[in-house]
C-alpha positions as CSV (number, residue, x, y, z in Angstrom):
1,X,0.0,0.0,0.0
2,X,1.1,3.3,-0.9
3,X,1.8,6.0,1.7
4,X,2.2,10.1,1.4
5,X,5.3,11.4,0.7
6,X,6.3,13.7,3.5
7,X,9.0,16.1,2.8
8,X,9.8,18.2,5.1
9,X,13.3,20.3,4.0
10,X,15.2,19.3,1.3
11,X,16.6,16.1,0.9
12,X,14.8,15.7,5.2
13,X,11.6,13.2,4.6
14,X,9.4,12.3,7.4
15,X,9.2,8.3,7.6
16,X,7.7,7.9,10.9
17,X,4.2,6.3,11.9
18,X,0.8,8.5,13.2
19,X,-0.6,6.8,15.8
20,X,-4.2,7.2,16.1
21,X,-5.5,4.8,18.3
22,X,-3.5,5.1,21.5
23,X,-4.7,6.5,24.6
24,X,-2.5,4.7,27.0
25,X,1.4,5.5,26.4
26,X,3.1,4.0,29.9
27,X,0.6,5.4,32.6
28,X,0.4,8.8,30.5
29,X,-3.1,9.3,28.7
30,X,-2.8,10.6,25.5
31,X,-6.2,11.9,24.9
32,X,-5.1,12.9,21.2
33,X,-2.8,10.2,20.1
34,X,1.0,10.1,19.0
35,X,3.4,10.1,16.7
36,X,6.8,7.9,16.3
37,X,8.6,10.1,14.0
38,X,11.6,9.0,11.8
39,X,14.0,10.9,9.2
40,X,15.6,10.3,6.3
41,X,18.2,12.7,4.7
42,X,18.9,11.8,1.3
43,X,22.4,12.7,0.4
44,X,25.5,10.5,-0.7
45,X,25.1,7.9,1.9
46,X,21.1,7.9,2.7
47,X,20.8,8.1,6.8
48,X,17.6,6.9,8.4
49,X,17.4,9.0,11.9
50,X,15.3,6.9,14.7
51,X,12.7,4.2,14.0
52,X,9.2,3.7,14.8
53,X,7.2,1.4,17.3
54,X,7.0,-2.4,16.5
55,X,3.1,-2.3,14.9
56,X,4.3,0.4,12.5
57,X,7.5,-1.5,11.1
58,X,6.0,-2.1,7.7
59,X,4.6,1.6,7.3
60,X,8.0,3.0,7.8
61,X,9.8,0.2,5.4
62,X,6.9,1.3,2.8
63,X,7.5,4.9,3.3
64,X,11.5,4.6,2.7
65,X,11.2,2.5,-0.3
66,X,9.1,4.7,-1.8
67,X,11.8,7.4,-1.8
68,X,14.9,5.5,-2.0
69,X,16.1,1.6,-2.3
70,X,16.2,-0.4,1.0
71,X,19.5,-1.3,0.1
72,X,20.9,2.3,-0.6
73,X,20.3,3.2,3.1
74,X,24.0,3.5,4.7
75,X,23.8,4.3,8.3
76,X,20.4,4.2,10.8
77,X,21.4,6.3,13.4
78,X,19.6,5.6,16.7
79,X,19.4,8.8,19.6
80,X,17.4,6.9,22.1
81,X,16.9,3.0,23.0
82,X,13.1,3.2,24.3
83,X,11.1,0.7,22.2
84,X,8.7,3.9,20.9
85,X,11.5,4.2,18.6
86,X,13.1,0.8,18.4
87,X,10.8,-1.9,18.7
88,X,10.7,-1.9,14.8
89,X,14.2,-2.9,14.7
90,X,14.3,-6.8,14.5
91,X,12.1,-6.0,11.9
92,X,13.4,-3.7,9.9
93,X,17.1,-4.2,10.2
94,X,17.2,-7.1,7.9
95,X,15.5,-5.0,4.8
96,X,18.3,-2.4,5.4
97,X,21.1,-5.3,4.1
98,X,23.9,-2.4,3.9
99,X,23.2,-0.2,6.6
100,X,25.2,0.1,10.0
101,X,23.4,1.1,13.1
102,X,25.1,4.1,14.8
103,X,24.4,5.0,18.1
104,X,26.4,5.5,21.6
105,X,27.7,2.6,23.4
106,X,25.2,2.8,26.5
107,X,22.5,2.4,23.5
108,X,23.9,-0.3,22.2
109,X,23.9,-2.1,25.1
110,X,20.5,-1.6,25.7
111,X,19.6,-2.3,21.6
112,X,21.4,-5.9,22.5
113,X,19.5,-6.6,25.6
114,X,16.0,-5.8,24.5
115,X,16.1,-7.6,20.5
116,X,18.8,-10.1,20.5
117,X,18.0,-10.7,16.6
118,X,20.6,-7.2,15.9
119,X,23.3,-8.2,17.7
120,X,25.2,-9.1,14.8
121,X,24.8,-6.3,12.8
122,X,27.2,-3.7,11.9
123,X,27.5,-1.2,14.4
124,X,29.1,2.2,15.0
125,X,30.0,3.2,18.2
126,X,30.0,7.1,18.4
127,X,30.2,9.7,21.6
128,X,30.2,13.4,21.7
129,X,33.9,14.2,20.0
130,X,32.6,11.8,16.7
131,X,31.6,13.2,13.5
132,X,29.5,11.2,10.4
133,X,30.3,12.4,7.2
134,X,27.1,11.3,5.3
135,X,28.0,13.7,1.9
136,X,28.0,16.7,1.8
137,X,26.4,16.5,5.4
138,X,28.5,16.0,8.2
139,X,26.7,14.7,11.4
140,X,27.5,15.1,15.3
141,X,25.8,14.3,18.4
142,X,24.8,15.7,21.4
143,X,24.7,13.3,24.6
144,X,22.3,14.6,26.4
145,X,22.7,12.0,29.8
146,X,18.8,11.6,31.8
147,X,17.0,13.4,29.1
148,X,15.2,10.9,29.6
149,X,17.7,8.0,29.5
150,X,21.3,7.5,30.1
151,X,22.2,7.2,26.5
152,X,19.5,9.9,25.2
153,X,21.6,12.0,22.3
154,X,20.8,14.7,19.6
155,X,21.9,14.5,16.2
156,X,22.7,17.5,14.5
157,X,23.3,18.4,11.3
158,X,25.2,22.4,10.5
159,X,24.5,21.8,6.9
160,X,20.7,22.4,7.3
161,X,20.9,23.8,11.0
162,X,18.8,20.6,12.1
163,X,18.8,19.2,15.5
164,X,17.0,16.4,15.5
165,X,16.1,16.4,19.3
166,X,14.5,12.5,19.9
167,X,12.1,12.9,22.7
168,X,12.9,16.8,23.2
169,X,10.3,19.1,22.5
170,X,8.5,16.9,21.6
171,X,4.5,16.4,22.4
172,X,2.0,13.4,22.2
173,X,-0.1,14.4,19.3
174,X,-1.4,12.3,16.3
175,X,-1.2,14.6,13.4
176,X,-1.3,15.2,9.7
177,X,0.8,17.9,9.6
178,X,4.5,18.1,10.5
179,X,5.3,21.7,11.9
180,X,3.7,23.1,15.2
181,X,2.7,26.0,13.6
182,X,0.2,24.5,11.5
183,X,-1.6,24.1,14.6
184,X,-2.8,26.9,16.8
185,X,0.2,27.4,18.8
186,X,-1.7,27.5,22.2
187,X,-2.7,24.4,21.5
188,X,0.8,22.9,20.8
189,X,2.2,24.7,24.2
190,X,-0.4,22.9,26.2
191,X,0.5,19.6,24.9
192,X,4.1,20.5,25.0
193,X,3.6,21.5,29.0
194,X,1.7,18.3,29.5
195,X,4.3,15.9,27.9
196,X,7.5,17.7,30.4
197,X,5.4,17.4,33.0
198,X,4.2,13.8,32.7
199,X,8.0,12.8,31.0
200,X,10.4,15.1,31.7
201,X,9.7,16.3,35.3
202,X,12.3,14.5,37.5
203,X,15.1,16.0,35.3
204,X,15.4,19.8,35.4
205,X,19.4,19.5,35.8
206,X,19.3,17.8,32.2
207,X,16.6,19.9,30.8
208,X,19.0,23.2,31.8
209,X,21.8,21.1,30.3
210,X,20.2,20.8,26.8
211,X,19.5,24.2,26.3
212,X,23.1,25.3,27.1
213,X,24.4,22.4,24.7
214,X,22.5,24.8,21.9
215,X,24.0,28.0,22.9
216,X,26.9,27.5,20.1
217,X,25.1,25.9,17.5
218,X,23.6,27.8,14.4
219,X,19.7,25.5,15.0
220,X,16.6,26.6,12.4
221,X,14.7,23.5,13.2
222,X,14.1,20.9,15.8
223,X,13.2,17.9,14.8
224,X,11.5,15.7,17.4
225,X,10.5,12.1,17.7
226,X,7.2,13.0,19.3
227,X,4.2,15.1,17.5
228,X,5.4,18.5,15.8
229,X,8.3,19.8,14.9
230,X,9.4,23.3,15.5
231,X,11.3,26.0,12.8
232,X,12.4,29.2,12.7
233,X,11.5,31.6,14.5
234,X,9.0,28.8,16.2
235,X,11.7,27.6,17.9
236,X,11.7,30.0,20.3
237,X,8.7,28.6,22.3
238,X,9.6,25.2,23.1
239,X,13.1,26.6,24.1
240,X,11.7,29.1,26.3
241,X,9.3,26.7,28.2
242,X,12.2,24.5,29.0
243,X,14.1,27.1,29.9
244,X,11.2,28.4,32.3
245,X,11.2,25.2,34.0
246,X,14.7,24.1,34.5
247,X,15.0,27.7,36.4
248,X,11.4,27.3,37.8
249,X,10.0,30.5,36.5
250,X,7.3,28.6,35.2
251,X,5.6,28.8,38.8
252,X,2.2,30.9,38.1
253,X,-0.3,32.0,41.2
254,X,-1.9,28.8,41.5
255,X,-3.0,26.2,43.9
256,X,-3.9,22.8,43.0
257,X,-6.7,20.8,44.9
258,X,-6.2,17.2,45.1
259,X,-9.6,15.4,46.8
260,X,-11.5,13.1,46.6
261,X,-15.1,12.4,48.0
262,X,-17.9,9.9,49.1
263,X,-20.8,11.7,49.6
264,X,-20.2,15.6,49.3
265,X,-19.5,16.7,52.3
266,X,-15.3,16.6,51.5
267,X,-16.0,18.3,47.9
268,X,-17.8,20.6,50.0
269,X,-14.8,21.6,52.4
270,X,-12.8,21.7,49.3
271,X,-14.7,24.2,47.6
272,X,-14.7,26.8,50.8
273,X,-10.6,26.1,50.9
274,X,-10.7,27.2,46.9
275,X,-12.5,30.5,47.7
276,X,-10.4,31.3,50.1
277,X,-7.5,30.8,47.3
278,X,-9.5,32.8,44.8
279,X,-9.8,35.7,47.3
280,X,-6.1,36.2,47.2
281,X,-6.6,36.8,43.4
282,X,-4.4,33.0,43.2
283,X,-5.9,30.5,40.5
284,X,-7.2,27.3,42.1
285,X,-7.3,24.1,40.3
286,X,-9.7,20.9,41.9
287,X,-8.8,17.8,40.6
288,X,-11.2,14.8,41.8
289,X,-9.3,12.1,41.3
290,X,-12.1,10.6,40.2
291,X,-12.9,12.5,37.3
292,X,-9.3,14.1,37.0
293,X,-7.0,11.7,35.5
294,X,-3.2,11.6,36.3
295,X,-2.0,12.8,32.9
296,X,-4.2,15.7,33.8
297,X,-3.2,16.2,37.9
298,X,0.3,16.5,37.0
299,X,0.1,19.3,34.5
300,X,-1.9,21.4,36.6
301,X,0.6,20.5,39.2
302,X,3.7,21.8,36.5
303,X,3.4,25.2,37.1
304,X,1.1,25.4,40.7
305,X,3.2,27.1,43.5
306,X,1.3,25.2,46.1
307,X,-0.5,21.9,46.6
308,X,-3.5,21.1,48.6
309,X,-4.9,17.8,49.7
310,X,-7.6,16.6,51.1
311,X,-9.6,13.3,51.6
312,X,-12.2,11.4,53.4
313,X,-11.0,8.1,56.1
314,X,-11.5,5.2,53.8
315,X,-10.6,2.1,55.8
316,X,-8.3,3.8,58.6
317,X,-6.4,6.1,55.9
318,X,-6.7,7.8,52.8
319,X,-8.7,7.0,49.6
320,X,-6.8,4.7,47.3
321,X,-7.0,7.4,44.3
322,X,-5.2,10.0,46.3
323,X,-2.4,7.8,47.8
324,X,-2.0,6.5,43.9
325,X,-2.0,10.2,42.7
326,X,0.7,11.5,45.0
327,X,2.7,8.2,44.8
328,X,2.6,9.6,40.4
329,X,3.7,13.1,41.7
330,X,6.4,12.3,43.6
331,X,8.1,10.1,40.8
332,X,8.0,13.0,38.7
333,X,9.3,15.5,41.3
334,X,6.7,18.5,40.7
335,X,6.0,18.9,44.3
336,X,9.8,19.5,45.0
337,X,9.9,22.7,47.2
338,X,6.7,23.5,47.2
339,X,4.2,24.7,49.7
340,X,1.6,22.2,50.7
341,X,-1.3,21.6,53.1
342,X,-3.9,19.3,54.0
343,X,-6.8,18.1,55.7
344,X,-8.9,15.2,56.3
345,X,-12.8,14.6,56.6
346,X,-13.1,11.3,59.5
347,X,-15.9,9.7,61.6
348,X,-14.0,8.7,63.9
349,X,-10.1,7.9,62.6
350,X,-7.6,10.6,61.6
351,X,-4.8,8.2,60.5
352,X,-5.5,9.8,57.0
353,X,-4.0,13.0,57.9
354,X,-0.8,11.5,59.2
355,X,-0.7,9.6,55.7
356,X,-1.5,12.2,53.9
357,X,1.2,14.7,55.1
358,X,4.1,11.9,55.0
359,X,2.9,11.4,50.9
360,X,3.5,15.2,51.0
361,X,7.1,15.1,52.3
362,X,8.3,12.1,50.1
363,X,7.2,14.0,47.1
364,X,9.6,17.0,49.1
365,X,7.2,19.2,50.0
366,X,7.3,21.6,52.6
367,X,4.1,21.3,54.6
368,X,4.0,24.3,56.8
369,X,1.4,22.9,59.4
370,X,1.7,19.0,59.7
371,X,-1.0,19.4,62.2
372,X,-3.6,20.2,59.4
373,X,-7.4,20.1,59.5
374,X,-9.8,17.4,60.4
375,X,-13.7,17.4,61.2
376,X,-15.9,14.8,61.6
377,X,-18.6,13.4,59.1
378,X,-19.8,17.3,57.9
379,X,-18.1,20.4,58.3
380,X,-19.8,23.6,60.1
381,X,-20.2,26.8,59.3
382,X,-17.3,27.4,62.0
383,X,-15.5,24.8,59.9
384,X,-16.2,26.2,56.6
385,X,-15.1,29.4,57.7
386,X,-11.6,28.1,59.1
387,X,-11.5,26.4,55.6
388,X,-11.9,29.4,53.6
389,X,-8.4,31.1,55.6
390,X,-6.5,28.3,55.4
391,X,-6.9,29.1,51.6
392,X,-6.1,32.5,52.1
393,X,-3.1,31.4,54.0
394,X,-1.9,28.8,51.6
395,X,-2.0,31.4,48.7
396,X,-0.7,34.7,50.9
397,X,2.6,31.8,51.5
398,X,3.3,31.4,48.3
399,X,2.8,34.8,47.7
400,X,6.3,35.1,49.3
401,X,7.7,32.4,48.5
């Protein structure tokens, strides 16, 4: 079956794989899809940059041969080992009969442990001092260490001022078109936001790392392995939002709400802690965890300055959802540092509060009154009321923070 030709620069075709269908990508819900994206620059020696996921191996095979032979393909060059952009190998390795697979030595090893079949093929070992002449196109790489793997790299070409930037930059998106600014842009930073946060959030040492590695480098595009690509003067935007983060000026006026409820009377509570937020002209975010999913609790955790939780006694502790959404924070680190409170609703056990504030503090937050709040069954008016300046509290500390 024939596919569409996408060219994206010249001699830079896209021979990657839309994916549709999926809404589960490894506990992130990707509500619009994805992309495995893949490049081929044509010049002397053709150079296949990154593959595609296993059930897409025969649309990328189709989309090569239909701009050059299998067998012209010279080197496959491989920035990151995660199976979104390798599984296809055992599969496609064996149509590219004169191609050696170039990649870092930490990839290798991981290319050798997951699909024994490629062991024996050619391989060239490259670091950060190597250089792949391709043509007129001499290649280098970028290690870029924990963004997100120990072998993660860059590929860059100075011919075309191309970085092509694996998972940085990138966004889970299932597309026709190529560029992000096809697409309303506000659209594109929101999935771009949502894919550091749920990907990229435990490493802001690396993310500062990779935009200093660009500082000396002539770049018009960034190719990523993930939904759009950025150009010109496009590039800007994805650069700045990493930037933001990795020096945490990305924090708004915000406070996040995560509760959960049986019968009202916690939402309730909630509700008078948010308009005590909202009276200190903060944002406030609630996130039921029943209706909130964790995709969506850690983006509106990104760029939140403070976190509130709160949660009914469900069998002498907290509610399942809210221990499992906290335990997802605190891999990704976006609590780190910040400001947190919270406060339980009980009939007659307040072990949920003590669990609650100890998830706080192993997701490193600073919880500024590890006493809390707790009433019983329904709150009062009086109750309400204390609610409502705890809010006002929260929000007038991380005011100052």
């Amino acid at each position: 079956m024939k596919t569409s030709t996408n060219q994206m620069l010249p001699d830079i075709y896209f021979v990657g794989a839309t994916d549709w269908s999926v809404r589960k990508f490894h506990g992130y819900d990707t509500a619009e899809g994805s992309s495995y994206n893949s490049y081929l620059i044509l010049d002397q020696f053709p150079t296949i940059i990154d593959s595609v996921k296993a059930p897409f191996s025969m649309e990328q095979i189709t989309r090569i041969e239909q701009i050059v032979p299998l067998d012209a393909i010279k080197y496959l060059v491989i920035n990151h080992a995660e199976g979104d952009h390798t599984s296809a190998l055992p599969i496609l390795v064996p149509y590219l009969q004169n191609a050696t697979i170039v990649c870092n030595q930490k990839c290798k090893d991981y290319l050798i442990k997951m699909y024994p079949t490629i062991q024996h093929q050619d391989f060239q070992i490259i670091d950060a001092r190597s250089e792949l002449v391709i043509g007129k196109r001499i290649l280098k790489f970028i290690p870029q260490t924990m963004l997100h793997w120990p072998e993660s790299m860059w590929t860059y070409s100075a011919y075309d001022e191309i970085i092509f930037t694996n998972d940085g930059f990138g966004q889970h998106i299932a597309s026709c078109d190529r560029w992000a600014d096809e697409l309303p842009l506000t659209r594109v930073m929101h999935l771009l936001r949502e894919y550091i946060a749920n990907i990229l959030g435990p490493f802001p040492g690396p993310i500062r790392k990779c935009i200093d590695s660009l500082k000396n480098l002539k770049v018009s595009y960034l190719l990523t392995a993930h939904g759009l690509s950025w150009r010109n003067e496009f590039i800007k935007y994805p650069l700045e939002e990493y930037n933001a983060y990795a020096n945490r000026t990305h924090i708004k006026d915000k406070i996040l709400i995560i509760y959960d409820t049986m019968y009202g009377n916690t939402a309730k509570a909630v509700k008078s802690f948010a308009e005590g937020v909202r009276s200190m002209n903060f944002q406030v975010v609630l996130a039921n965890v029943k209706a909130t999913n964790l995709t969506q609790i850690a983006l509106h955790s990104y760029d939140a300055a403070g976190i509130c939780v709160a949660s009914p006694t469900f069998n002498s502790g907290m509610m399942p959802l809210i221990d499992g959404a906290l335990g997802y924070l605190r891999g990704l680190t976006l609590l780190k540092g910040k400001l947190a409170y919270g406060f339980v609703n009980g009939g007659w056990n307040w072990k949920a509060l003590n669990e609650i504030v100890l998830q706080l503090e192993n997701c490193k937050c600073e919880v500024y009154d590890k006493g809390g709040f707790q009433f019983k069954c329904k709150a009062n008016d009086e109750q309400l009321n204390y609610l409502f300046e705890q809010g006002r509290i929260l929000a007038k500390k991380c005011k100052q923070e």
